[in-house]
N, CA, C and O of each residue as an XYZ file, in Angstrom:
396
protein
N      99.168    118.750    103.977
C      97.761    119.002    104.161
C      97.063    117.679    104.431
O      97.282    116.653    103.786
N      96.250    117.784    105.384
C      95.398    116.586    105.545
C      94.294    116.507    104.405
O      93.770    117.494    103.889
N      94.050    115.317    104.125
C      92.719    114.551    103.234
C      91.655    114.627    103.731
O      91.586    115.029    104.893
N      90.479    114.267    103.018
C      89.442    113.878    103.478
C      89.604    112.576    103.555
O      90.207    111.959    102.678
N      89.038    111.950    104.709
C      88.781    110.502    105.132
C      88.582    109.430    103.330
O      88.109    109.794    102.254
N      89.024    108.457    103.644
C      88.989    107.771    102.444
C      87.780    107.310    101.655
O      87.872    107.294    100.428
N      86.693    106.947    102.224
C      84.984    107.043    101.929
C      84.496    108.503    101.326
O      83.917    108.596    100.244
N      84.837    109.726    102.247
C      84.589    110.771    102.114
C      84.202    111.200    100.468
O      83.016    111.348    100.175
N      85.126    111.359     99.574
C      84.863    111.705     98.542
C      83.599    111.322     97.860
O      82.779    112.046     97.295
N      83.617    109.315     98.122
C      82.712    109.040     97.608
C      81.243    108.630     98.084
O      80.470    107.784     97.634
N      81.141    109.400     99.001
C      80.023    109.737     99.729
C      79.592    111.013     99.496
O      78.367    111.105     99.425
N      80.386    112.322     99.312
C      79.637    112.960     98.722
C      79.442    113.296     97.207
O      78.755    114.174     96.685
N      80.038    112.589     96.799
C      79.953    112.736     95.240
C      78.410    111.741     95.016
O      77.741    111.967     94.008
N      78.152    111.146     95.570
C      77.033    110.751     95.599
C      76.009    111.077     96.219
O      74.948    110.454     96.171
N      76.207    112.035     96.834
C      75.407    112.992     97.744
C      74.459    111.875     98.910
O      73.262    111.748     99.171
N      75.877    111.131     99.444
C      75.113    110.419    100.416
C      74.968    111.215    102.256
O      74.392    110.960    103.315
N      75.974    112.341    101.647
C      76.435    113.429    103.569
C      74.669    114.022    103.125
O      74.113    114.448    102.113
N      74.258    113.709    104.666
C      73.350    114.592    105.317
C      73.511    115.374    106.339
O      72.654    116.205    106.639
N      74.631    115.217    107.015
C      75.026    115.437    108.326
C      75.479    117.399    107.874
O      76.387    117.553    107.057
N      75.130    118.045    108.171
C      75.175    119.625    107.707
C      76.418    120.146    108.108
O      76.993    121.062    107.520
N      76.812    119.595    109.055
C      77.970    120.362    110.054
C      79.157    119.401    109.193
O      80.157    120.095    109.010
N      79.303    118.116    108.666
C      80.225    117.593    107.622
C      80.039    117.584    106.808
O      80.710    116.692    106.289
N      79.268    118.207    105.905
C      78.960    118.643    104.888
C      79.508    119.900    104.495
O      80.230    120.161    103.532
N      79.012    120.707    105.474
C      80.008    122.099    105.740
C      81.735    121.983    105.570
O      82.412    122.686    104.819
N      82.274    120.824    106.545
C      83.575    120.984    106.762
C      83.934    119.762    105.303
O      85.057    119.923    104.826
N      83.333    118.976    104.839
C      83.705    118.510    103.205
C      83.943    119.618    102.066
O      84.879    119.610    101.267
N      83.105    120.397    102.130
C      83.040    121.694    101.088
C      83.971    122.546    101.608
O      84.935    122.633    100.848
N      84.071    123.170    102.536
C      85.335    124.157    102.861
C      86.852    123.009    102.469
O      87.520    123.237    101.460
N      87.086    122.229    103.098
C      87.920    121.359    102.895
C      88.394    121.177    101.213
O      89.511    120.808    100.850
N      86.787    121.677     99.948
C      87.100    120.793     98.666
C      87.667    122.363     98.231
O      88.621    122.268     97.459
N      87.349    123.569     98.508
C      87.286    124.693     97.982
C      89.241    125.343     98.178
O      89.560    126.470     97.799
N      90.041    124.565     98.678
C      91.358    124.254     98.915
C      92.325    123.226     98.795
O      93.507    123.513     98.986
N      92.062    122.313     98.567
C      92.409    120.833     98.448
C      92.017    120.718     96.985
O      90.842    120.397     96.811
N      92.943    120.964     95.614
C      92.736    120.157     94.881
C      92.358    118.715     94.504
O      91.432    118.319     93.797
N      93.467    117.924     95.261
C      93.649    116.793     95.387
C      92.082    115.872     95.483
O      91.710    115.096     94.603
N      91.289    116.187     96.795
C      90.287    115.877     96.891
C      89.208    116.107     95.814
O      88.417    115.250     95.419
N      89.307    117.667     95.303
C      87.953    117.766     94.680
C      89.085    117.146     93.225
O      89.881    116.741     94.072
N      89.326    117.011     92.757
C      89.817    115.942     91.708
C      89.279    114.820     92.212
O      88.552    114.284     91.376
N      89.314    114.444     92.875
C      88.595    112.537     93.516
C      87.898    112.645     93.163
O      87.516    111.960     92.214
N      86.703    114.361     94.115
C      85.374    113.838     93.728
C      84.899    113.909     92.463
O      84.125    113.004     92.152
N      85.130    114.677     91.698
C      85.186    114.712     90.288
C      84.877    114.098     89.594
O      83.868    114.120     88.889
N      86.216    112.992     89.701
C      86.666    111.403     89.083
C      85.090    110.725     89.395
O      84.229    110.537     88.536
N      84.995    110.477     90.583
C      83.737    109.708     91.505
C      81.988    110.377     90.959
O      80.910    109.793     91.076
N      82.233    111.625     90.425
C      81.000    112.169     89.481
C      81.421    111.691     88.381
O      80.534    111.560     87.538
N      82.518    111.358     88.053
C      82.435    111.065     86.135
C      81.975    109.629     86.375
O      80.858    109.250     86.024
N      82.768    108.926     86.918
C      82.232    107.134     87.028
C      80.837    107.019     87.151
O      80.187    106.215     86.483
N      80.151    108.098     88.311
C      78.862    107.540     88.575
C      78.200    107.854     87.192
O      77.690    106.989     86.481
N      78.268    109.272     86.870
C      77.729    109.315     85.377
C      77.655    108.149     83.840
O      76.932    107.875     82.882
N      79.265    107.695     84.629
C      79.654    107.203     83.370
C      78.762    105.402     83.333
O      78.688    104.707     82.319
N      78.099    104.955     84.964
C      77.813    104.223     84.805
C      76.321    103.943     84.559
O      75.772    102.970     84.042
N      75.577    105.643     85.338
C      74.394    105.334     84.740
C      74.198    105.539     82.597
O      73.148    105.258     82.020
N      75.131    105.919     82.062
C      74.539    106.426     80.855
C      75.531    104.945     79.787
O      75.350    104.872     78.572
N      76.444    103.994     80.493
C      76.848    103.228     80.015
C      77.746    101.942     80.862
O      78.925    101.624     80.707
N      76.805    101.413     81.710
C      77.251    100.697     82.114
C      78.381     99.530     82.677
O      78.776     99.250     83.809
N      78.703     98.988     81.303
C      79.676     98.264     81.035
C      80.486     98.505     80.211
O      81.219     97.571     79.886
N      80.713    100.082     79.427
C      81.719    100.021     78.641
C      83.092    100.952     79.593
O      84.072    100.429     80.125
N      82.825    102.071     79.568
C      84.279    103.114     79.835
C      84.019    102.991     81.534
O      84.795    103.647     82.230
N      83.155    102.328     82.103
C      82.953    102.576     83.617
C      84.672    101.981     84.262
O      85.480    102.486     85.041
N      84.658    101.082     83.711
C      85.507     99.667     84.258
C      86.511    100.610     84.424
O      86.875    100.815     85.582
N      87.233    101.459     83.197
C      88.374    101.969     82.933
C      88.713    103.093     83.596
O      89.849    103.427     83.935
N      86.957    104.091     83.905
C      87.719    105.186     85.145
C      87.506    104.716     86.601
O      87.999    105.454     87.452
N      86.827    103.566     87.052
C      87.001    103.535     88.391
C      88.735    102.595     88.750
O      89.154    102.429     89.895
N      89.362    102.184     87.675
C      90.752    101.856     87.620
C      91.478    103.184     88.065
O      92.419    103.225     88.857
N      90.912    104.232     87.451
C      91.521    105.717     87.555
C      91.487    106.421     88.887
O      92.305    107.088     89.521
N      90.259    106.035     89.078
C      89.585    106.298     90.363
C      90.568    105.703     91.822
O      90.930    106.386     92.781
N      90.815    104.268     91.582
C      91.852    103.632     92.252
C      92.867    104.051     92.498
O      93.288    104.248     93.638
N      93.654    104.339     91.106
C      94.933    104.958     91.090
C      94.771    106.144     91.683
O      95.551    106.356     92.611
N      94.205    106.758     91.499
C      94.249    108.048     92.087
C      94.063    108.321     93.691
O      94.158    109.330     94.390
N      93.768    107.002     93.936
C      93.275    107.183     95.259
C      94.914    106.855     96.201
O      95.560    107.358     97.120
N      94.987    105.815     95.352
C      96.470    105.186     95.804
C      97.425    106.391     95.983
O      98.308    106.272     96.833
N      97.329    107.704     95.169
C      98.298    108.429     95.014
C      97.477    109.399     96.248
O      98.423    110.182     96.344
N      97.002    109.659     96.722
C      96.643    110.704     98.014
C      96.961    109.605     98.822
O      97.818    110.093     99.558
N      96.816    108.354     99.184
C      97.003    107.487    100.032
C      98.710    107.651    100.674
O      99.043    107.882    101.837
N      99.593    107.441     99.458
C     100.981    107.471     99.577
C     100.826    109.158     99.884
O     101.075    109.209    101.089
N     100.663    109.976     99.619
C     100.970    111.228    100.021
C     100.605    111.428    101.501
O     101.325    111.734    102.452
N      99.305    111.174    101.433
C      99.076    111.091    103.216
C      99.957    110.911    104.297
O     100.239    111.582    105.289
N     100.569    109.065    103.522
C     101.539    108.772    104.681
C     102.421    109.715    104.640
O     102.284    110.370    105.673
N     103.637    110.335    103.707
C     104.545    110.745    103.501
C     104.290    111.991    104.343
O     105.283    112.331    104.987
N     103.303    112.692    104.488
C     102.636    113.738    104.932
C     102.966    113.546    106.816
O     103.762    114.131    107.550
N     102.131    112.659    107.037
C     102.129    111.880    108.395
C     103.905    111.604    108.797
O     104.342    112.066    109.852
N     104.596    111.010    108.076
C     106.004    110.728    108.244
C     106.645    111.936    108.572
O     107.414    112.077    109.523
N     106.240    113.001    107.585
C     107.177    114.086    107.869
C     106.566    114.839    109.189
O     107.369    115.039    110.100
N     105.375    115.221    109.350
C     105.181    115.596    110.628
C     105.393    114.746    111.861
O     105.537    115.281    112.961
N     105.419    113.343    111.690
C     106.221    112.650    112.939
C     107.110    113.409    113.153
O     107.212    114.086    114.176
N     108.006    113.404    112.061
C     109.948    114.145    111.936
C     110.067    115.881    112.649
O     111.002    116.594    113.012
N     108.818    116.002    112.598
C     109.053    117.690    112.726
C     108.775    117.519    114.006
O     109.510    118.310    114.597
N     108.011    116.826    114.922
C     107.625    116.828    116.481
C     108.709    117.451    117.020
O     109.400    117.995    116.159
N     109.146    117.580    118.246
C     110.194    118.195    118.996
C     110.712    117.151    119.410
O     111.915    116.932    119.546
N     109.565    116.245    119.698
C     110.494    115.129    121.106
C     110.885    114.010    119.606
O     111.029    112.859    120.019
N     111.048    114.091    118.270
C     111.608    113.559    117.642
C     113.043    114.252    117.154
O     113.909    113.702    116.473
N     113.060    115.480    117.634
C     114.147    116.596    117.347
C     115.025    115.657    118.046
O     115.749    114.746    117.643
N     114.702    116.234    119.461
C     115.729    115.748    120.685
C     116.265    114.767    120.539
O     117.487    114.800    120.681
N     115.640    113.500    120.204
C     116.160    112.031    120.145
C     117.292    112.029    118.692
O     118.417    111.576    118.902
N     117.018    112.448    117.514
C     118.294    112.777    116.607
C     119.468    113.335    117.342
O     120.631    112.935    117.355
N     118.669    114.787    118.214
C     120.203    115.521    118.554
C     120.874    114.369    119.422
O     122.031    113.953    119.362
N     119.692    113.919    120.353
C     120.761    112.524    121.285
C     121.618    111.392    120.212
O     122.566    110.798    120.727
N     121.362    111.160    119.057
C     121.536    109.678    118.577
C     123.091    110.555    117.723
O     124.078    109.935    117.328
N     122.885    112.227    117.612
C     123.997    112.535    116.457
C     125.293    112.755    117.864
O     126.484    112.687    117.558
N     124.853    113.024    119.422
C     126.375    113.292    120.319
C     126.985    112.296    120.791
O     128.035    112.453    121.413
C-alpha cells in the first residue's frame, strides 16, 4: 500500500491542508491505512503534549514520532522494491538471466 507523502501526516494533524480536494484524498486514504492514521495520532499527541507541557514528555514522543516514521519509511521502500520485482519487463530479464 502506498503512504501518505512524508509531511502529509503532519500537516494535517495540525490542520494545516486547506486544499479540499487533498484533504478529501488524506481522509479517505486515513480511513484504510492504519499505518498513517497511527502517525497522525502520534503527531496529535506531541502537539498536545507540547502545548499543555512543553519541555517535559514532548522530547520523548516526537523520538516516537521519528521512529515511527522510520518504520513506514523502510516499509515504503520494501513496498516499492517488491513492485519493481513484480513489473513484467523485470519478469523477462530473470527468465533471461535463469536460461
Amino acid at each position: 500500500m502506498n503512504h501518505l507523502d512524508a509531511d502529509l501526516p503532519d500537516e494535517y494533524a495540525l490542520g494545516r491542508i486547506t486544499d479540499q480536494t487533498q484533504l478529501a484524498a488524506i481522509e479517505e486514504h486515513l480511513s484504510i491505512c492504519e499505518e498513517c492514521r497511527n502517525l497522525v495520532e502520534t503527531v496529535d499527541t506531541i502537539r498536545r503534549a507540547l502545548k499543555s507541557d512543553p519541555h517535559g514528555q514532548a522530547a520523548t514522543l516526537a523520538q516516537m514520532l521519528e521512529a515511527h516514521r522510520r518504520v513506514i519509511e523502510t516499509e515504503m521502500i520494501e513496498q516499492r522494491i517488491t513492485d519493481l520485482e513484480a513489473k513484467p519487463e523485470n519478469t523477462s530479464r530473470k527468465r533471461a538471466k535463469k536460461s
